[in-house]
Backbone as CSV, one residue per row, in Angstrom:
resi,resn,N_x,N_y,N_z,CA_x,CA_y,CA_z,C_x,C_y,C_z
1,UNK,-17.272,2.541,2.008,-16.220,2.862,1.068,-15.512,1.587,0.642
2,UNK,-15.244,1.393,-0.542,-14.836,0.037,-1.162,-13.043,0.905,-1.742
3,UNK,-11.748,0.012,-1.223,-10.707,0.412,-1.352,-10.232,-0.815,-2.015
4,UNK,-9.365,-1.109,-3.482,-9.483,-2.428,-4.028,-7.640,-2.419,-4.250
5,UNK,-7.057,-3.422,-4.213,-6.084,-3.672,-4.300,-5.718,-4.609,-5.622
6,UNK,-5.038,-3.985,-6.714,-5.303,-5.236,-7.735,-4.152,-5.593,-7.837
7,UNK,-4.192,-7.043,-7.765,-3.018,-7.970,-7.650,-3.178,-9.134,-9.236
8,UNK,-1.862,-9.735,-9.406,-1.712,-10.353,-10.504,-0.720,-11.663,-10.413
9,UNK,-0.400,-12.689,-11.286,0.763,-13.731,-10.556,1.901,-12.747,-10.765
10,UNK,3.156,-13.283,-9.799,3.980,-12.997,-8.826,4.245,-11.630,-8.586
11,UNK,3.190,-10.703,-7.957,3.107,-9.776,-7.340,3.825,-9.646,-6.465
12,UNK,4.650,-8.418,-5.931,5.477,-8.538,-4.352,4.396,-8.705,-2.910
13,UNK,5.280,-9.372,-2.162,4.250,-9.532,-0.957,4.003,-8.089,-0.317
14,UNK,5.009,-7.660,0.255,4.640,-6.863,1.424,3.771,-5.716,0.438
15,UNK,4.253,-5.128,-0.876,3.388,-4.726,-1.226,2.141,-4.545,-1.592
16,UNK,1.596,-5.355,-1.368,0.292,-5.960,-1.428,-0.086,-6.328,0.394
17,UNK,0.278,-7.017,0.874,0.048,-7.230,2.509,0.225,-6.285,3.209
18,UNK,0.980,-5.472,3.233,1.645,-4.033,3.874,-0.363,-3.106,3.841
19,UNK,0.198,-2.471,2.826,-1.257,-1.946,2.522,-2.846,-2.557,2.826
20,UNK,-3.021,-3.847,2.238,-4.008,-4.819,2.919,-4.066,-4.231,4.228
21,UNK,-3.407,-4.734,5.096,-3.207,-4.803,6.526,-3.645,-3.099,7.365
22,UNK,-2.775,-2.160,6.896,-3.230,-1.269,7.146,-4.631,-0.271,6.506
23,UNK,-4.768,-0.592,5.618,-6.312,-0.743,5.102,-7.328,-0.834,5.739
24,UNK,-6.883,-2.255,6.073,-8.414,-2.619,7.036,-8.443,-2.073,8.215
25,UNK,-7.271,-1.597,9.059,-6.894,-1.190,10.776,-8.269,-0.170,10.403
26,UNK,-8.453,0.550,9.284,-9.660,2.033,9.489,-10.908,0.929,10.470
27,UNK,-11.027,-0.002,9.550,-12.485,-0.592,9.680,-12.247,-1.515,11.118
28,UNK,-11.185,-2.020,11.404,-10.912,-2.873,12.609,-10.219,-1.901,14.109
29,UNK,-9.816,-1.352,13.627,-9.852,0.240,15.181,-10.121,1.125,14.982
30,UNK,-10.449,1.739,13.552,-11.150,2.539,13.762,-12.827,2.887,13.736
31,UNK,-12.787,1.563,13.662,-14.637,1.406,13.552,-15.532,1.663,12.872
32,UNK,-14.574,2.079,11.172,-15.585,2.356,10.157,-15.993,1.301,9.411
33,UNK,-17.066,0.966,9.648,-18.102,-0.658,9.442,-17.994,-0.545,7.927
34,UNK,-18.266,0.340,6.984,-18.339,0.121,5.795,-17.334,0.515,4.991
35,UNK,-16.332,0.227,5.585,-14.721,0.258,5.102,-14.437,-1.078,4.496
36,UNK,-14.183,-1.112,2.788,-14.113,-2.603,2.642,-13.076,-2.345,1.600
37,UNK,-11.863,-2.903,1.858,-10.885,-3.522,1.212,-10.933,-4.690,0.393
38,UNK,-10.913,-4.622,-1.156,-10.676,-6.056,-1.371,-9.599,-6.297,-2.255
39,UNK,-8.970,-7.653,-2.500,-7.738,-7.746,-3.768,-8.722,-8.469,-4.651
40,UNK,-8.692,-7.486,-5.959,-8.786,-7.574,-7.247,-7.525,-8.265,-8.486
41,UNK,-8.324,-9.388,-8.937,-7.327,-9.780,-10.312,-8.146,-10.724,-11.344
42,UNK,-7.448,-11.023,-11.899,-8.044,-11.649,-13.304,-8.706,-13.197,-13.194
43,UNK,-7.640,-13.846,-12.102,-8.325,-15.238,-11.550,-8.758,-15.036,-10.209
44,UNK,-9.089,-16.522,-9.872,-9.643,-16.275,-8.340,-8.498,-16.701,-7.179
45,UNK,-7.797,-16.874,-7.499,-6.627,-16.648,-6.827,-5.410,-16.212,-7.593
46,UNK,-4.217,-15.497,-6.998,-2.825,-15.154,-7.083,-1.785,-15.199,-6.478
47,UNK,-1.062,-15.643,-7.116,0.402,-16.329,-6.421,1.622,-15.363,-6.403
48,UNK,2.090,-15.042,-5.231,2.687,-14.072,-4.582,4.439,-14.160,-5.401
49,UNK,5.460,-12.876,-5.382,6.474,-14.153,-5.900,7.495,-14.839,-4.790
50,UNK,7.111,-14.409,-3.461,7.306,-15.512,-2.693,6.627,-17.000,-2.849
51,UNK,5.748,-16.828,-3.643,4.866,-18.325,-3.596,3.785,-18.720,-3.098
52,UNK,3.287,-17.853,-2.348,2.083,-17.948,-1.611,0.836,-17.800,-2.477
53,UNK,0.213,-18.822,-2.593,-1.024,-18.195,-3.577,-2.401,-17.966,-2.709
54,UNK,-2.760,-16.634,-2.983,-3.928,-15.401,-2.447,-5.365,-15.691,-3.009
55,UNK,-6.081,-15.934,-1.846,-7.781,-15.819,-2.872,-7.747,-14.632,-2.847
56,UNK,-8.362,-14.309,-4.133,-9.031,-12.495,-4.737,-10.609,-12.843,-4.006
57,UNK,-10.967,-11.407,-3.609,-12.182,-11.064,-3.298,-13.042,-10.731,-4.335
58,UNK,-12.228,-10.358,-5.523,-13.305,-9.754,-6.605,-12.507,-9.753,-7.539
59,UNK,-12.801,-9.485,-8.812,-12.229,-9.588,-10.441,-12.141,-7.532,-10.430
60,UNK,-11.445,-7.379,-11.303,-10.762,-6.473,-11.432,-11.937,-5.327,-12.427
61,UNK,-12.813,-6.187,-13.106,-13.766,-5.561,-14.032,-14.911,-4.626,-12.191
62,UNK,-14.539,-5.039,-11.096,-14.925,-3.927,-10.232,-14.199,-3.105,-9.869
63,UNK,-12.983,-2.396,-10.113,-12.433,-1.217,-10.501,-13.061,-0.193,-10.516
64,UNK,-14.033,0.071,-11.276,-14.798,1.438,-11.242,-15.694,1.436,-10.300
65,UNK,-15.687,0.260,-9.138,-17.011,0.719,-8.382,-16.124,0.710,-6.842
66,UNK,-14.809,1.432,-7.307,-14.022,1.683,-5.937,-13.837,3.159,-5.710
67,UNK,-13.915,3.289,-4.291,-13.356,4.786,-4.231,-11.904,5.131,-4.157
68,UNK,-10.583,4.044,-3.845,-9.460,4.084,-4.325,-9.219,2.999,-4.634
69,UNK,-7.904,3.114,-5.552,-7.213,1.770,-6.212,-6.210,2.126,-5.819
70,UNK,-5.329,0.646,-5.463,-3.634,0.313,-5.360,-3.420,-0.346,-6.538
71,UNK,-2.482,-0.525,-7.296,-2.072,-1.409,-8.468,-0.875,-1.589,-7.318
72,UNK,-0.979,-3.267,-7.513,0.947,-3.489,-6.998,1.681,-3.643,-7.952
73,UNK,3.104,-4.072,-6.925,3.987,-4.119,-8.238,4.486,-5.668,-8.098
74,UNK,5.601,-5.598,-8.707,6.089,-7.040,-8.644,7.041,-7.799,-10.732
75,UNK,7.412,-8.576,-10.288,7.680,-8.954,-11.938,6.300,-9.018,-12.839
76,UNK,5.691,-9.602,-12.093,4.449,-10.080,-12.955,3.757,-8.458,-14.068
77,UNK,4.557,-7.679,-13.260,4.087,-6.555,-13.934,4.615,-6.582,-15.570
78,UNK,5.479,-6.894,-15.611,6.316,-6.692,-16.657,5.739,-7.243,-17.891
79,UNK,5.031,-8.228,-17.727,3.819,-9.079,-18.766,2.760,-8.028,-19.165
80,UNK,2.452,-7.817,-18.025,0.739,-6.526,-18.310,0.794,-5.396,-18.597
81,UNK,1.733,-4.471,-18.619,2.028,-2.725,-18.616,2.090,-3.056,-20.304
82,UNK,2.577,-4.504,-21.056,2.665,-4.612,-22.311,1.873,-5.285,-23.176
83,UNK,0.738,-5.706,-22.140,-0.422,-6.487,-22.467,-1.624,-5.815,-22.537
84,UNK,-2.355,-5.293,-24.329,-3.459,-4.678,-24.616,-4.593,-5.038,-23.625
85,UNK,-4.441,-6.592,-24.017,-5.763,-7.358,-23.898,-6.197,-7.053,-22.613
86,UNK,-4.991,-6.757,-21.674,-5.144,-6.782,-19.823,-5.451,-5.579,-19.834
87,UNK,-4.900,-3.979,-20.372,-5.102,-2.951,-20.242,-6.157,-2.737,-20.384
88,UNK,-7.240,-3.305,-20.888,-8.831,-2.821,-22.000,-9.480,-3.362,-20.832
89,UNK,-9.041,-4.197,-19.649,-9.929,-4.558,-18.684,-9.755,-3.955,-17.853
90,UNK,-8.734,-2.958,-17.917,-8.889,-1.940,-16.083,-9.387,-0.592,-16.783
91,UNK,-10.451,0.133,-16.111,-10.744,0.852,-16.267,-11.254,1.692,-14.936
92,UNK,-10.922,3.220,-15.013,-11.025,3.921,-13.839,-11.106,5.400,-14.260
93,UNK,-11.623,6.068,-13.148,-11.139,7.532,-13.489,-11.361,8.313,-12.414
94,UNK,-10.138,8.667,-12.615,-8.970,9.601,-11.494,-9.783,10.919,-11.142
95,UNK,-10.958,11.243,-11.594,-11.722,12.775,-11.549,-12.841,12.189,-10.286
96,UNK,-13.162,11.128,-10.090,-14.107,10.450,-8.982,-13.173,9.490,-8.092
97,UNK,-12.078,8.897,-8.501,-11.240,7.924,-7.808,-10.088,8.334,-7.066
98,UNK,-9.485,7.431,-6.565,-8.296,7.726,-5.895,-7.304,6.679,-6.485
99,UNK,-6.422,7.113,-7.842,-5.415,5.808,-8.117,-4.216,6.243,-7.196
100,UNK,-3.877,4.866,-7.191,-1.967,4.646,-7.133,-1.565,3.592,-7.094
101,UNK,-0.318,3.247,-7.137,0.485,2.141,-7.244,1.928,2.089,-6.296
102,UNK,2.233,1.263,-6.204,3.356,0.662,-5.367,4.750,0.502,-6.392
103,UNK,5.559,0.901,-6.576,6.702,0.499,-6.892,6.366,0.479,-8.519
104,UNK,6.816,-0.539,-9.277,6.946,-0.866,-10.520,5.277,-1.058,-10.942
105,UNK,4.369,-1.176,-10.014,2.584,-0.754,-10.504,2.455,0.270,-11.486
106,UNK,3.190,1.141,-11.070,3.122,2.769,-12.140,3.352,2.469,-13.241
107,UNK,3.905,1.321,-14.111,4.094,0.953,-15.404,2.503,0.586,-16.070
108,UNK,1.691,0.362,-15.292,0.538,0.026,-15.412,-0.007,1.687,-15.445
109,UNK,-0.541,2.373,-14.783,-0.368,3.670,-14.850,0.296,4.361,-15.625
110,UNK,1.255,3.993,-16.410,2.234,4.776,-17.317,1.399,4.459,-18.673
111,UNK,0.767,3.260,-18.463,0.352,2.985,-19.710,-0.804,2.737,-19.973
112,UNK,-1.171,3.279,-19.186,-3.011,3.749,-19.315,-3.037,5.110,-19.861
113,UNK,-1.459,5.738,-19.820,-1.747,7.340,-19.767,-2.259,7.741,-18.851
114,UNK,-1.565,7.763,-17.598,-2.309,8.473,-16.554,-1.416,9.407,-15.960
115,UNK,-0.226,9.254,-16.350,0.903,10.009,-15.802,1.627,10.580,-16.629
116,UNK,1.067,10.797,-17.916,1.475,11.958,-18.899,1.798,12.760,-18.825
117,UNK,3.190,13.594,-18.673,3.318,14.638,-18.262,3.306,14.958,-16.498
118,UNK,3.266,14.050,-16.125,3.661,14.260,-14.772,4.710,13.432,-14.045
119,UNK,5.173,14.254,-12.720,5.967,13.522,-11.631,5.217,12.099,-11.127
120,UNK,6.475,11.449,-11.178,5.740,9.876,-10.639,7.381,9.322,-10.686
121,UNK,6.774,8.450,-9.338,8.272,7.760,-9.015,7.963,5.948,-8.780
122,UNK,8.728,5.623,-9.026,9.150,4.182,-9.364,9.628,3.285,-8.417
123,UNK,10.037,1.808,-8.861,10.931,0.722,-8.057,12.302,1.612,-9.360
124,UNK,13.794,1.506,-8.435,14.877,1.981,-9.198,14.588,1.251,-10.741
125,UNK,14.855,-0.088,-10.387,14.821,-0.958,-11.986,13.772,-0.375,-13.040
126,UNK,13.213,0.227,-13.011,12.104,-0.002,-14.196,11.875,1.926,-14.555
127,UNK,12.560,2.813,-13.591,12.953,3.862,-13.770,12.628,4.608,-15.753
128,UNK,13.613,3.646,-16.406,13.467,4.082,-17.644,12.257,3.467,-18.470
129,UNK,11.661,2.162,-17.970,10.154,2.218,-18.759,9.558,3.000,-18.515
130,UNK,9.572,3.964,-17.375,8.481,4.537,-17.023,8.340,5.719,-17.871
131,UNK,9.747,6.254,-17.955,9.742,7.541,-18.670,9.738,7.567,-19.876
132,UNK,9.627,6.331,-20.705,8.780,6.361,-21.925,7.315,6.227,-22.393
133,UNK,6.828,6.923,-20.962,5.314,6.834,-20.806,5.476,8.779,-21.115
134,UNK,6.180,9.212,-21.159,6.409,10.836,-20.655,5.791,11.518,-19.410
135,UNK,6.939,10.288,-18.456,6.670,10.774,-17.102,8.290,10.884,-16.684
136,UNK,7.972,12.357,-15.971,9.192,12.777,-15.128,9.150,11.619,-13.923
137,UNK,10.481,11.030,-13.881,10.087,9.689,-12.630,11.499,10.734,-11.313
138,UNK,11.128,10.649,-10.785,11.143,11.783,-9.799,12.288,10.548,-8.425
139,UNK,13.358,11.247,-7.456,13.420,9.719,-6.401,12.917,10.268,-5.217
140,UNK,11.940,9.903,-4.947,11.088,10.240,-3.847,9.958,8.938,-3.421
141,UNK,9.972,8.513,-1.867,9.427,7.838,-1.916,7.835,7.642,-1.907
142,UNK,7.242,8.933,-1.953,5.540,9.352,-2.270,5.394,10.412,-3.582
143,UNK,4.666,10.626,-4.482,4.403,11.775,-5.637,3.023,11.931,-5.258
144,UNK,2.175,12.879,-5.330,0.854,13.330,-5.604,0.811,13.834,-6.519
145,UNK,-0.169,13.639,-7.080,-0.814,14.810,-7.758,-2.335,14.720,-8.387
146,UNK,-2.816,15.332,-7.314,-4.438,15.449,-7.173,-4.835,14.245,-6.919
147,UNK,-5.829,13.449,-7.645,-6.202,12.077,-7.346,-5.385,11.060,-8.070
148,UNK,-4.359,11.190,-7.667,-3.020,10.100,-8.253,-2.003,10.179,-7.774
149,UNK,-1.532,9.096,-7.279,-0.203,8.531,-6.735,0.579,7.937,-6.852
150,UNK,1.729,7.860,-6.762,2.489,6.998,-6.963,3.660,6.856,-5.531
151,UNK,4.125,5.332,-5.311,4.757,5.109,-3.965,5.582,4.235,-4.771
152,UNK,6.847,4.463,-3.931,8.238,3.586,-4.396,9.494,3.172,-3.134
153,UNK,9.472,2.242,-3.150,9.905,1.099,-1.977,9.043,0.241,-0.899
154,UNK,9.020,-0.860,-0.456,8.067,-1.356,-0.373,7.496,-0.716,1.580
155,UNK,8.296,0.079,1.603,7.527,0.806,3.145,7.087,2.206,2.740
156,UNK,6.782,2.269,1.996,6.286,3.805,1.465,4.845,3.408,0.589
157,UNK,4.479,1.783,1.110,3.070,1.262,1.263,2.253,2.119,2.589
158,UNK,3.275,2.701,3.226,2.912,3.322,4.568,1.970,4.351,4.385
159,UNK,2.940,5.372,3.198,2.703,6.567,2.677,1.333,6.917,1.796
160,UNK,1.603,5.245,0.753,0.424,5.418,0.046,-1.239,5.315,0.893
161,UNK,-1.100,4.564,1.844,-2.121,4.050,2.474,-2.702,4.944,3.380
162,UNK,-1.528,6.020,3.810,-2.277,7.323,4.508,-2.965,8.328,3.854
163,UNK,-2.244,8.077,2.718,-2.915,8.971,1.613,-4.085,8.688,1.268
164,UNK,-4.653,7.765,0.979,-6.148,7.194,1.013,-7.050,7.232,2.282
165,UNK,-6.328,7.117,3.176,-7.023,7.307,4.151,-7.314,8.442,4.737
166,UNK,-6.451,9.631,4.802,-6.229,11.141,4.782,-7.408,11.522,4.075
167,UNK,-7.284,11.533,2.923,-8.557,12.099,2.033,-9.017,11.462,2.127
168,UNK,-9.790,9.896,2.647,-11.425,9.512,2.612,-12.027,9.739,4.338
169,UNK,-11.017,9.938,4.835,-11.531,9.523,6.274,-10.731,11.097,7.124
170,UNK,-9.763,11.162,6.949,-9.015,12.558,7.843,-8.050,12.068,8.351
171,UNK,-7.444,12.717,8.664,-5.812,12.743,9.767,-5.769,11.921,10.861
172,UNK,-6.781,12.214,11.691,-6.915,11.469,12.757,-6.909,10.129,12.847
173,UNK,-7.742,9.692,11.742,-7.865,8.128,11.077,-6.353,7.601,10.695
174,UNK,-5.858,8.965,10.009,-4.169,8.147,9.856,-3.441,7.991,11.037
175,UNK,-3.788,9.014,11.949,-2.906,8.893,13.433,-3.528,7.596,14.100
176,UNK,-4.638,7.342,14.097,-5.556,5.881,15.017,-4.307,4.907,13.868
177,UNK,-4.503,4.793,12.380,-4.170,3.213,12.369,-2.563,3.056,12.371
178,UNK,-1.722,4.302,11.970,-0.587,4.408,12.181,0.060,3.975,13.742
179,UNK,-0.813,4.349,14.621,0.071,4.635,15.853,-0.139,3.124,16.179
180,UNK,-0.750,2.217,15.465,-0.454,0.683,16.077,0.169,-0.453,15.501
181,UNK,0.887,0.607,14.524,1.815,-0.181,14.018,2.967,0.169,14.376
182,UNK,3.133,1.602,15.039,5.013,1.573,15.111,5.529,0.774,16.054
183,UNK,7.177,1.302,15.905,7.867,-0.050,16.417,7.737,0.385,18.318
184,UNK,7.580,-0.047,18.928,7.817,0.156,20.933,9.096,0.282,21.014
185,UNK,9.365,1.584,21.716,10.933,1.461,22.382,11.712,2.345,21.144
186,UNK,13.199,1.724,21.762,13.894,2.102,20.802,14.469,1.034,20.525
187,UNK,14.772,0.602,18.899,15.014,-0.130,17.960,15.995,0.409,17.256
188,UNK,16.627,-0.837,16.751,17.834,-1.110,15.697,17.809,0.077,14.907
189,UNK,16.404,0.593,14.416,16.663,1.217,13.619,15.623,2.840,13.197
190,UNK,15.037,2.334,14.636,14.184,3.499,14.950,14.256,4.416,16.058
191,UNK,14.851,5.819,16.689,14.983,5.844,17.584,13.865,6.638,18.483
């Protein structure tokens, strides 16, 4: 199973690393060998807007040969959700795939027309681009609906990532990679 993450310059980190990370836990504890995660973008590397610049595993024109997509979010979005030329190069479909996006990603999604008429939720800021896509933007930090998602805040990378994994792999797979990430004990902010 090929799970692709498409990233762009100054993408948010954890949104993009968050997901990465738990992504791969299927294939690294849970032992599914042909579990392959990769980040997708336009160059061969991308620069985080912390600054960190990312080698891509693959160009984004492999999109259709994934069984889910993440779009992140980040400023950099704000260039592409309004950029033809970038839109005419992602191509997918939601009747064989698994989309979603992270935060302000859904502007990308908004403007593919993929969320026409449906619930989909956002980063707060960008709230009203979205809904000139004619999407109800909803405050919730997960939306479904059927093979499409949308996740908003950058730990509800949690949410999206079970969700892919739920439907390609099962529950159990979310309980194996979940349970090695929570926090031990009781914490500041977990009890």
């Amino acid at each position: 199973m090929k799970i692709a993450i498409v990233c762009f310059d100054n993408f948010t980190d954890i949104d993009v690393f968050l997901p990465w990370d738990l992504l791969n836990r299927v294939r690294l504890v849970g032992g599914i060998s042909d579990w392959d995660v990769q980040l997708l973008g336009t160059d061969k590397t991308h620069f985080s807007m912390a600054g960190l610049r990312i080698p891509m595993t693959g160009n984004i024109s492999e999109i259709p040969s994934a069984d889910a997509v993440i779009f992140a979010s980040g400023i950099g979005v704000q260039h592409l959700f309004q950029n033809q030329q970038y839109l005419n190069k992602i191509n997918f479909d939601p009747k064989s795939q698994l989309i979603g996006s992270m935060c302000s990603g859904s502007l990308i999604l908004g403007a593919k027309g993929l969320l026409k008429g449906l619930k989909a939720t956002t980063y707060p800021t960008v709230v009203e681009q979205l809904k000139k896509f004619d999407v109800e933007v909803i405050e919730q930090s997960f939306v479904n609906n059927g093979n499409v998602s949308t996740a908003a805040g950058c730990f509800a990378a949690q949410e999206l990532s079970a969700w892919i994994i739920r439907t390609l792999v099962g529950e159990d797979m979310v309980n194996t990679v979940l349970e090695t990430v929570q926090p031990v004990g009781k914490g500041l902010y977990f009890n």
